[in-house]
N, C-alpha and C positions, 0 to 999 in steps of 0.2 A: 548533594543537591543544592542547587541555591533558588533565591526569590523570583519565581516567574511575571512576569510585564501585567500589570493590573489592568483593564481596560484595555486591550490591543485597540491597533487598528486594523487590523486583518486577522482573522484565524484562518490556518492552512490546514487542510484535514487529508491524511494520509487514505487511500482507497485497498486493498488486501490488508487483512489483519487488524482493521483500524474500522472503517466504516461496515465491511463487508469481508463471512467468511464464506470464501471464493474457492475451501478446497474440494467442497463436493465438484465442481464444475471440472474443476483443475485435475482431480483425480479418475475423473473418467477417463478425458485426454491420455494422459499418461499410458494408464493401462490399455485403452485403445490400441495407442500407438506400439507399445511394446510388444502387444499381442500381435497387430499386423507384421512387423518386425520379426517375430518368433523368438521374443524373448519372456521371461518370465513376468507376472503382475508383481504391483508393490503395494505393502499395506499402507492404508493410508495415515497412519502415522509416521511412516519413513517421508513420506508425499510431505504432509504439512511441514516437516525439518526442511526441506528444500526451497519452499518458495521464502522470496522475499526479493530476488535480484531479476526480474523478469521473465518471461516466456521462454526463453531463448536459453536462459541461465538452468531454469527451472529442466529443460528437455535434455542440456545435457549433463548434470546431476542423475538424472533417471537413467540414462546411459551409462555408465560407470558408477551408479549405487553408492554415492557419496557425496557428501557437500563440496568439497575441492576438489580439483584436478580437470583433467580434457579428456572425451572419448576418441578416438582417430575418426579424421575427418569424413573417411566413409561410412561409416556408422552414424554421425551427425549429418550427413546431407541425403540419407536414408529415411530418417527418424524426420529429421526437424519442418518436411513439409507434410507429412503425417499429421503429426502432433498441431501444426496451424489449421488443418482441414476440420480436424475432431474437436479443437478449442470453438474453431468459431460455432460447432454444431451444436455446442454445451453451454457456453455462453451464458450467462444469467437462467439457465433453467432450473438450474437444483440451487446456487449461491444464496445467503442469505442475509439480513441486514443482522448485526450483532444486537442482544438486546438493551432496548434504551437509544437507542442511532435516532430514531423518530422523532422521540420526548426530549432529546438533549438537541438534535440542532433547533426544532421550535423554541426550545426556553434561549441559546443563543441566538436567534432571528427576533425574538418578542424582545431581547435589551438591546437590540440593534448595532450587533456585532458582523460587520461586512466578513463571510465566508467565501474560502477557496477552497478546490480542491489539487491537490499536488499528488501524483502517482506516477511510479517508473511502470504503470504498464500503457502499452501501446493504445493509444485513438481508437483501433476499431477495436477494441475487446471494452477498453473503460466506458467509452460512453454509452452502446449499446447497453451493457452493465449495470450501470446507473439509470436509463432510463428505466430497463426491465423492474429495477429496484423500486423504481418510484422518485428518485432524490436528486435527479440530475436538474433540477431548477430550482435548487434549493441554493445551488453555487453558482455565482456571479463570475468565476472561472474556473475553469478545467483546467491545469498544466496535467501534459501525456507525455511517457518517457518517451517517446519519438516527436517530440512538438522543436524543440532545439540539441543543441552538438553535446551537451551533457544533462545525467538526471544524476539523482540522489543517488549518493553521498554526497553530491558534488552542490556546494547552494547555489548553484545557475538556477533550479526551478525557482526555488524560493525568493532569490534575489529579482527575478523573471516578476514574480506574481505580484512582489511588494511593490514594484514599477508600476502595473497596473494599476495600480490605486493610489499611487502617489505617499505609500506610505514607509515610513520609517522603521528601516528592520530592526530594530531596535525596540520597536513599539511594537511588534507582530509576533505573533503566538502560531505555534506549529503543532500539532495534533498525531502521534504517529503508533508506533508499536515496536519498531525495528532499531537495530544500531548505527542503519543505514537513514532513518530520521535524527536521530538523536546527532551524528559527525554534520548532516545537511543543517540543521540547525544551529549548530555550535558555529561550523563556515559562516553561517548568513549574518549571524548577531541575532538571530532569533531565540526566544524561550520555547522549551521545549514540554510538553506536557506528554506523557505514555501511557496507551494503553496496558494492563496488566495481562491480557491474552493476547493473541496475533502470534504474527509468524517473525521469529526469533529465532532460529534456527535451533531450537530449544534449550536454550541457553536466557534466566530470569532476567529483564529488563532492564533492571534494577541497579546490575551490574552494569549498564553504559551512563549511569547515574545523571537521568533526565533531571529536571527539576520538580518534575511533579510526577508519581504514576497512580492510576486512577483505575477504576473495575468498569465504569461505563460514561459513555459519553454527558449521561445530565452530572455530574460528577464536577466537566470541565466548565460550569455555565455559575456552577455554585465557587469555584476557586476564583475566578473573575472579578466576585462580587466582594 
């Protein structure tokens, strides 16, 4: 781990695993879909191992019952407008904010820390999401993984958001859970800060050797300081 940006100018806060855990929602979906499908449920601890790379990634993992590989394309084009029918149905109803998400962005908004939000999931699932949650005006932006031609891994969001604000990536602190934050950050020149739960493909965080990993979000307002 090395020294994270003291004072950023932006803090980017990752949306699944990071602000909100999104797998009660996610796992209905799933098994919805499997069932109409005529395939078996999954428990949902196999569920939480799968997300991290989006809806899309996510539906077809649950097809072939593994983190790698492709199901054949008739199975995926079976499945996958299933699975977007039952997402939007579940949407923010059961998801929930992790605790401390409330108490930690107020203590960064009270020392007058400009917040973004960065998320590879799609516009109509994240913001719907977030308003449901309460927190969607808490962030000055939203980058959505269908907003431009690449998301995370990739720092196009991050590099995207610090344009917004005129701010130096360098200066700007990332917020996430995944390894999939931790490579986007390291790309952008941004500091990285992890959460210690999220979706990791269960695999400890630790080991993509953030600069900081933290148990909750007022955690990140006291490193700051």
């Amino acid at each position: 781990m090395r020294e994270w940006v003291r004072k950023p100018e932006l803090v980017l806060i990752d949306v699944d695993g990071t602000l909100v855990d999104s797998v009660p929602d996610l796992l209905l979906a799933v098994n919805e879909t499997m069932t109409a499908i005529g395939r078996p449920e999954w428990p949902e601890a196999k569920v939480r191992e799968w997300i991290g790379n989006g809806v899309e990634r996510l539906c077809r993992r649950a097809l072939i019952g593994q983190l790698d590989g492709e199901p054949d394309d008739e199975s995926f084009e079976q499945a996958y407008p299933v699975f977007l029918e039952r997402y939007d149905k579940h949407n923010g109803k059961h998801s929930r904010l992790y605790p401390g998400i409330l108490e930690g962005l107020a203590e960064l908004e009270a020392k007058g820390y400009a917040l973004g939000c960065v998320t590879n999931k799609a516009a109509r699932y994240t913001l719907p999401l977030l308003d449901a949650l309460g927190v969607r005006g808490r962030f000055g932006l939203v980058v959505c993984g269908d907003e431009l031609p690449r998301k995370k891994p990739d720092p196009m969001p991050l590099l995207h958001a610090a344009e917004q604000y005129s701010a130096k990536p360098e200066k700007c602190l990332m917020v996430g859970d995944s390894i999939s934050d931790v490579k986007a950050a390291r790309a952008a020149g941004f500091s990285i800060i992890c959460m210690s739960y999220g979706y990791n493909h269960g695999v400890d965080i630790r080991e993509a050797e953030p600069d900081a990993v933290v148990n909750s979000l007022i955690e990140v307002a006291a490193l700051l300081d």
